[in-house]
C-alpha positions as CSV (number, residue, x, y, z in Angstrom):
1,X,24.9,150.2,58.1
2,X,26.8,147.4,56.3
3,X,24.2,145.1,54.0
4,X,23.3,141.7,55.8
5,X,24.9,138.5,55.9
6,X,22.0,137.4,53.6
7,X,21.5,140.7,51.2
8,X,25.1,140.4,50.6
9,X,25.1,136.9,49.5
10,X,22.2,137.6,46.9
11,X,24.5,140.7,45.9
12,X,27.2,138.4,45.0
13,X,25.1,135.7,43.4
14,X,23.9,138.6,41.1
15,X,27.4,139.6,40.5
16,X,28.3,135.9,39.3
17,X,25.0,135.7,37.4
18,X,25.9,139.0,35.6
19,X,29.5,137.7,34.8
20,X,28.1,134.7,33.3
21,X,27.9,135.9,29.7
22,X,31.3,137.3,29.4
23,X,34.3,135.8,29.0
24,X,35.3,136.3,32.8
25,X,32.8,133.7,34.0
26,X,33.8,133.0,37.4
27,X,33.1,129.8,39.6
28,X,32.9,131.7,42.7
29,X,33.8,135.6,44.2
30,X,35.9,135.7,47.4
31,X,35.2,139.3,48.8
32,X,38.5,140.9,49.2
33,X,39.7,142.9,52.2
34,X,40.9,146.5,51.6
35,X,38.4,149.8,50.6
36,X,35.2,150.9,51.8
37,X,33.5,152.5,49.1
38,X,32.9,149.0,46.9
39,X,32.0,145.3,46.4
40,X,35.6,143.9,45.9
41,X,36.1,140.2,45.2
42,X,38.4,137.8,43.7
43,X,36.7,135.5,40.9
44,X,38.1,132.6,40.2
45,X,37.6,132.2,36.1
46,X,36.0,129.1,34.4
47,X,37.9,129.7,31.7
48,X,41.7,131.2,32.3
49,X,42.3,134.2,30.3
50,X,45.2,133.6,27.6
51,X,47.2,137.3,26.7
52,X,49.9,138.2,24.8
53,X,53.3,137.0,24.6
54,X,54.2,139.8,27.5
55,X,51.5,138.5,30.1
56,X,50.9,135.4,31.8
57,X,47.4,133.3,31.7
58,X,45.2,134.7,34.4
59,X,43.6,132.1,36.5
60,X,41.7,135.2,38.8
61,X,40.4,138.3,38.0
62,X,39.3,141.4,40.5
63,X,35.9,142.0,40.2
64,X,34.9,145.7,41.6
65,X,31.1,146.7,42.0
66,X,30.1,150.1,42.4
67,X,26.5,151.0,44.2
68,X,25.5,154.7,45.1
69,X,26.5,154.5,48.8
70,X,29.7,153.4,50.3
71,X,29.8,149.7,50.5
72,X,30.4,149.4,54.3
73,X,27.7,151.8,54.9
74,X,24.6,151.7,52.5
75,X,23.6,154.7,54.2
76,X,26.3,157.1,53.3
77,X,25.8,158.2,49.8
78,X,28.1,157.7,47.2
79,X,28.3,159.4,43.3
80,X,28.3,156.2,41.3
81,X,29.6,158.1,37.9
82,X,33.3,157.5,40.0
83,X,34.0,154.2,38.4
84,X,33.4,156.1,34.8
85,X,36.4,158.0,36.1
86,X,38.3,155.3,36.8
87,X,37.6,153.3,33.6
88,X,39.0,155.9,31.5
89,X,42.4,156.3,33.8
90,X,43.0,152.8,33.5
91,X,42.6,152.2,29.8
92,X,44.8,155.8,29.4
93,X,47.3,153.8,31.9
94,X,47.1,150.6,30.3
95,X,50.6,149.6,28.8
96,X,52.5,152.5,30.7
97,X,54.9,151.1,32.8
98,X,57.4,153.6,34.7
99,X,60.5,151.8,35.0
100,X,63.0,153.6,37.8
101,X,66.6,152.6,39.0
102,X,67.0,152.7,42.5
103,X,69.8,151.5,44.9
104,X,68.5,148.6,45.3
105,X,67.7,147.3,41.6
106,X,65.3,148.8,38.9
107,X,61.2,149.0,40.0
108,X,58.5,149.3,37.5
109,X,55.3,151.0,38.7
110,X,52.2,150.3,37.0
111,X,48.2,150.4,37.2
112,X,45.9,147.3,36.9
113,X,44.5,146.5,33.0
114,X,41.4,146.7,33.0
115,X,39.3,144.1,31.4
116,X,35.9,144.8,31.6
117,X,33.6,147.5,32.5
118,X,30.1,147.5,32.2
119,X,28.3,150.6,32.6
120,X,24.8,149.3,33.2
121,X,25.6,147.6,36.1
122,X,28.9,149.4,37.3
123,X,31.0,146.8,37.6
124,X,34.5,146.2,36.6
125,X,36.9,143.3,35.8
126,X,40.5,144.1,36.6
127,X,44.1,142.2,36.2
128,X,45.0,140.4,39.8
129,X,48.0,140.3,41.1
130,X,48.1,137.2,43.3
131,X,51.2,137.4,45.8
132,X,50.7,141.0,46.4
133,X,49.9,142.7,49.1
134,X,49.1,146.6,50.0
135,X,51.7,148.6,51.7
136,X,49.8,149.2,54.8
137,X,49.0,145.8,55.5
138,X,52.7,144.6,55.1
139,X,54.2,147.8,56.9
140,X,51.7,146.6,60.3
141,X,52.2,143.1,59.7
142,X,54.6,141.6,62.5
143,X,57.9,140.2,60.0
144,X,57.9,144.0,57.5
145,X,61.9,143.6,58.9
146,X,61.6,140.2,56.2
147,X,59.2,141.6,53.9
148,X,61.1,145.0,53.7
149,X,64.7,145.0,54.6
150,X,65.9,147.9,55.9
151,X,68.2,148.5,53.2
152,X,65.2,148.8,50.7
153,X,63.1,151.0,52.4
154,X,64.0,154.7,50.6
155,X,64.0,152.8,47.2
156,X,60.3,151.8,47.6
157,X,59.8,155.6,48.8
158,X,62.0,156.3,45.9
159,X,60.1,153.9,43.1
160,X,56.8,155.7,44.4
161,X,57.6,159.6,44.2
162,X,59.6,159.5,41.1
163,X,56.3,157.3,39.8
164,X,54.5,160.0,41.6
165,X,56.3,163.2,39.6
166,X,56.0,161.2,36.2
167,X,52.8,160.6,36.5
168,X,51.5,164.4,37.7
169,X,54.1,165.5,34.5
170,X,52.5,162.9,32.1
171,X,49.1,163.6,32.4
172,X,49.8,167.8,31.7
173,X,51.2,167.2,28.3
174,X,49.6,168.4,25.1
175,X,48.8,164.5,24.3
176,X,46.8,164.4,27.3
177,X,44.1,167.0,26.8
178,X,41.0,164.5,25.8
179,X,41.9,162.3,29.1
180,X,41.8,165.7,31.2
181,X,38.3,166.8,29.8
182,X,36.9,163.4,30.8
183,X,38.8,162.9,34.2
184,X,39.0,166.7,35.1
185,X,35.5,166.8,36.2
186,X,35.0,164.2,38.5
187,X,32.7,166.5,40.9
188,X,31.2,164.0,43.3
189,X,34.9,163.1,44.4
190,X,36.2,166.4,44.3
191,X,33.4,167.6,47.0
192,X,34.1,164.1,48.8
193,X,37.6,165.2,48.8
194,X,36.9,168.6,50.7
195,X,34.3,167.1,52.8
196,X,36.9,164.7,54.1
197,X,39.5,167.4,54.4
198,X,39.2,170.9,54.6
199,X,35.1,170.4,55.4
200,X,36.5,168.5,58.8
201,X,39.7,169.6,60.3
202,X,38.3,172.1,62.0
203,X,35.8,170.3,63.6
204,X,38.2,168.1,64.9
205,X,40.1,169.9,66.4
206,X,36.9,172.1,68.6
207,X,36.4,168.4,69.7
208,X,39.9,169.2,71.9
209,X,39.8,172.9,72.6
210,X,43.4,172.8,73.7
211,X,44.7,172.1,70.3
212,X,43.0,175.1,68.5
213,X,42.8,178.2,71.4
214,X,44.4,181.1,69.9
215,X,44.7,179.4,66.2
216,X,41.1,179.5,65.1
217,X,41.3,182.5,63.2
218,X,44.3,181.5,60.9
219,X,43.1,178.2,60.4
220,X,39.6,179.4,59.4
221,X,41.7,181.4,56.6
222,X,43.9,178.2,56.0
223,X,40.4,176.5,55.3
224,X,39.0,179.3,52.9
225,X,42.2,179.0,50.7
226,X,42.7,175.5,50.8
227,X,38.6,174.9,49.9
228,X,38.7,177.1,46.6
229,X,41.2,174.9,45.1
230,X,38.1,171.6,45.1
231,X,35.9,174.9,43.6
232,X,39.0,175.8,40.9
233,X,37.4,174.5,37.7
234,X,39.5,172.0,35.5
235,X,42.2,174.2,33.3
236,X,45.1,173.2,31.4
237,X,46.5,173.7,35.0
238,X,50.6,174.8,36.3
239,X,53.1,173.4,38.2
240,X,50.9,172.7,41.3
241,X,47.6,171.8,39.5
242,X,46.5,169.3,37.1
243,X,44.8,165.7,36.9
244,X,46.0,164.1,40.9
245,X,45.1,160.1,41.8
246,X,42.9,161.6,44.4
247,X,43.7,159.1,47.1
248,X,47.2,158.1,46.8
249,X,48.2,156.2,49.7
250,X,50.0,153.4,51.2
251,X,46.8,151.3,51.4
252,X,46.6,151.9,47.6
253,X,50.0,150.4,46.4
254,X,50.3,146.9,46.2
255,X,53.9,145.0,46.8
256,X,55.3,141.6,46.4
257,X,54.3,140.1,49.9
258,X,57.7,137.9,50.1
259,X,61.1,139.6,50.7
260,X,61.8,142.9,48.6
261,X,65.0,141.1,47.2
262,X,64.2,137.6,47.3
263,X,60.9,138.4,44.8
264,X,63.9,140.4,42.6
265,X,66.3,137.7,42.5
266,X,63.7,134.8,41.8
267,X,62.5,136.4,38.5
268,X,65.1,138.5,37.6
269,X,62.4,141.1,36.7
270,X,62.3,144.9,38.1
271,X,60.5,145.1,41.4
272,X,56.4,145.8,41.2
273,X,54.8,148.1,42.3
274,X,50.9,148.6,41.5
275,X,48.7,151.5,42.1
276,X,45.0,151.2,42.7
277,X,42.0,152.4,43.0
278,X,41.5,155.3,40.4
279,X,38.1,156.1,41.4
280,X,38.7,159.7,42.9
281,X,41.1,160.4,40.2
282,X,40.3,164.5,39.4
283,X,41.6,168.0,38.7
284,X,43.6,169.3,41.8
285,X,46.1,170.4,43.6
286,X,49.2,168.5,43.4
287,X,49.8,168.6,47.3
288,X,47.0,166.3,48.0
289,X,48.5,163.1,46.6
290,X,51.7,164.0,47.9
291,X,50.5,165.6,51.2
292,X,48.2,162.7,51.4
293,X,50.9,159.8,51.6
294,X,53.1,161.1,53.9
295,X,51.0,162.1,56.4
296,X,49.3,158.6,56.1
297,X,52.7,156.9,56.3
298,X,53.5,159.5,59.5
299,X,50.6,157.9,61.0
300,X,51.7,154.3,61.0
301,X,55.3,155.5,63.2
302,X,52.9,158.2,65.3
303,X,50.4,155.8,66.5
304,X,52.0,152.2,65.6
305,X,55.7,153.2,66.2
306,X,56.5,151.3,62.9
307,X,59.6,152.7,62.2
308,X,59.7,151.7,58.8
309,X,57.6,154.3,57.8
310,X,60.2,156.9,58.0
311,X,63.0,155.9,55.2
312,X,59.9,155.3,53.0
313,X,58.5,159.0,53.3
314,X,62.5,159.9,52.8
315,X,62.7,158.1,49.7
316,X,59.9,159.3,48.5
317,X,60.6,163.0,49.0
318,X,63.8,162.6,47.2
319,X,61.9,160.8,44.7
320,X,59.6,163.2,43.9
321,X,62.4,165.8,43.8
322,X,63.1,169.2,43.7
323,X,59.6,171.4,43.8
324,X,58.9,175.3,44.4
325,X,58.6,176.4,48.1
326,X,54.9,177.6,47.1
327,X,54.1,173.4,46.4
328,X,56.5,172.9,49.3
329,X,54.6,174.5,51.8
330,X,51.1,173.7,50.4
331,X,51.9,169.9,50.6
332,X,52.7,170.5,54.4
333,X,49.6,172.0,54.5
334,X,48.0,169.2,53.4
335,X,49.7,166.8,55.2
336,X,48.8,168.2,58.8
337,X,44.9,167.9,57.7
338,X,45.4,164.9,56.3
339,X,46.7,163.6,59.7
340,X,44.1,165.7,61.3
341,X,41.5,163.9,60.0
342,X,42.9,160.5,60.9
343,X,40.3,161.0,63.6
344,X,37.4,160.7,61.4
345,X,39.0,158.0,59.0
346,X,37.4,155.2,62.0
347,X,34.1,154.5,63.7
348,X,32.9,157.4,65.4
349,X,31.1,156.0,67.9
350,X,34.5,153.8,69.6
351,X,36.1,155.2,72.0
352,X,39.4,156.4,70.8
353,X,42.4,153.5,69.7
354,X,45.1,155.2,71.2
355,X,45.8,156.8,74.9
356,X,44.5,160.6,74.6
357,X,48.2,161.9,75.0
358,X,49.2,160.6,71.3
359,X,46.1,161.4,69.9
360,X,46.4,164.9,71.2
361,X,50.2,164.9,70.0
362,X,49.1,163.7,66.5
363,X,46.4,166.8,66.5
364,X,48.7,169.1,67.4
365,X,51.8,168.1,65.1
366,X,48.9,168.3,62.0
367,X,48.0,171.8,63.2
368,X,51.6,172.5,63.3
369,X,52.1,171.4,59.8
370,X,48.9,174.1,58.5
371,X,50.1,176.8,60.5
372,X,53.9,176.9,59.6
373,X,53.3,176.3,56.5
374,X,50.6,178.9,56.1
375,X,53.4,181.5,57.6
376,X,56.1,179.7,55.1
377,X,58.1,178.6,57.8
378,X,61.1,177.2,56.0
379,X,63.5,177.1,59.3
380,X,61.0,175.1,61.6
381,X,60.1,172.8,58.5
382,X,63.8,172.2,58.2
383,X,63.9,169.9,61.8
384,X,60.7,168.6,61.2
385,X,60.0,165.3,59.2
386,X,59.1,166.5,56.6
387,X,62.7,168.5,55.9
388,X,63.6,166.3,52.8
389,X,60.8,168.7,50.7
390,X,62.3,171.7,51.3
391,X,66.0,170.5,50.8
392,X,66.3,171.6,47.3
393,X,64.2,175.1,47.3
């Protein structure tokens, strides 16, 4: 159950009364859209924030509050140490800007600076990016053909998985050891993780017997596997393993949200692109993240036919580059319980969105994906979407 009309306002007048003594003193919080699990708002600062030479005067800050339950249900509980986590990502991010070429123009993926966090009360002051929007919310929006031209589709994908293999490399190097031993160990996401996951495709799919008869067995075995690695505890980890966002996708990137070229030839400045919300950062499997975002951009053509999903998740793959056949097949893995558990990333109690058919299609393509990748089917992976990843192997 979601706080009340009137509980939240007091929440929010604490929030400003909190802010008060610092210098990110804000006039008024506008509650952002986007994420469950906390208070977000935009605060509109009493006194604009002057930086360096490099960064423009901030008029607006983002203002994240973090409670022990989710924030759009106080009565699922939440591990509040996650913004701890996320504190000490972004200050290890903070000043690291991957800059990529791409066909069309250079792109620069960062993180958000953080500003502020206080650890009494949770809450954290980040860098805004006004004029940005997340990539979910511009792929479903009704002109993504402006937004997005066609011809820059597989860059985005492109910007994001090279950012993507940089970013898994980076944080295994020798320099890197002190951020692991604090990040590593992010337990109360870790379990969320699996609960989410490997806790729940199962379950799903005895909710439409005709997707499982026969495959029970194997997938109970996929599940054992796939479970240990949330159990695995933090090491200096391998190719596959190592410090993973944790919930890497689209609805976590932010974009310009006027034309891909226009907002490149107006500043003559590399395209942006931001990634957000570090809370679940942890030790893990590699295949999660990248599992995670293509299935999640799979879902927007499966059930929303936006076709511009596809080029993206092509870019990406050929961003991310070439990769061993054992991270190969785990990511497919990944991805078909990812976009198993679509069905539990809504409310329960509606009826379902989309006619039975699709949903029962999108069930059976995920256990699909476990099954042939489990058996290491490279042949049947190499007409399915997800081909580009097994390309190079």
């Amino acid at each position: 159950m979601a706080l009340r009309e009137e509980d939240e306002r007091a929440f929010t007048q604490r929030v400003l009364d909190e802010l008060a003594h610092t210098p990110y003193s804000c006039s008024g919080l506008t509650k952002l859209s986007g994420g469950t699990a906390n208070f977000l708002y935009r605060g509109t600062l009493l006194k604009p924030l002057e930086g360096d030479a490099n960064i423009k005067v901030a008029q607006t800050v983002v203002v994240k509050r973090s409670t022990d339950y989710v924030a759009t249900n106080r009565d699922f509980p939440l591990e509040i140490t996650r913004c701890i986590f996320e504190e000490s990502m972004l200050l290890a991010l903070d000043g690291i800007g991957y800059a990529i070429a791409t066909s069309s123009g250079p792109s620069v993926v960062t993180a958000p600076r953080l500003y502020m966090f206080d650890p009494d009360t949770y809450t954290q002051v980040h860098e805004d990016f006004l004029g940005a929007t997340d990539l979910t919310t511009i792929l479903q929006s009704t002109n993504v053909d402006q937004i997005l031209p066609k011809s820059n589709r597989q860059s985005i994908g492109y910007a994001l998985g090279s950012w993507l293999r940089f970013f898994h490399n980076w944080t295994s190097e020798p320099a890197q050891t002190a951020l692991r031993e604090r990040v590593g160990p992010n337990n109360g996401m870790r379990q969320l993780k699996c609960l989410i996951t490997y806790d729940s495709f199962i379950e799903i799919l005895e909710r439409h017997p005709e997707t499982i008869e026969g495959y029970k067995e194997t997938l109970e075995a996929v599940k054992s596997t796939m479970k240990y690695e949330f159990e695995r505890p933090p090491t200096e980890g391998d190719e596959i393993r190592g410090l993973i966002h944790g919930d890497f996708w689209a609805g976590n990137v932010l974009l310009p949200d006027s034309s891909w070229n226009d907002a490149q030839q107006s500043t003559q400045e590399p395209h942006k692109l931001i990634v957000i919300d570090w809370e679940n950062a942890q030790f893990g499997h590699r295949a999660v993240d990248i599992g995670g975002i293509l299935a999640d951009l799979y879902e927007r053509k499966h059930f929303k036919n936006i076709d511009a999903s596809i080029p993206i998740m092509q870019g990406f793959m050929r961003g991310y580059g070439p990769m061993s056949e054992e991270l190969a097949f785990n990511i497919a893995i990944h991805a078909g319980v990812h976009l198993i558990c679509w069905y539990y990333r809504r409310n329960r109690n509606d009826p379902l969105p989309f006619p039975l058919p699709k949903v029962l299609d999108a069930l059976t393509l995920g256990r699909d994906f476990i099954l042939k990748g489990w058996a290491k089917d490279k042949k049947w992976f190499e007409g399915s979407v997800l081909a580009p990843l097994f390309s190079d192997n």
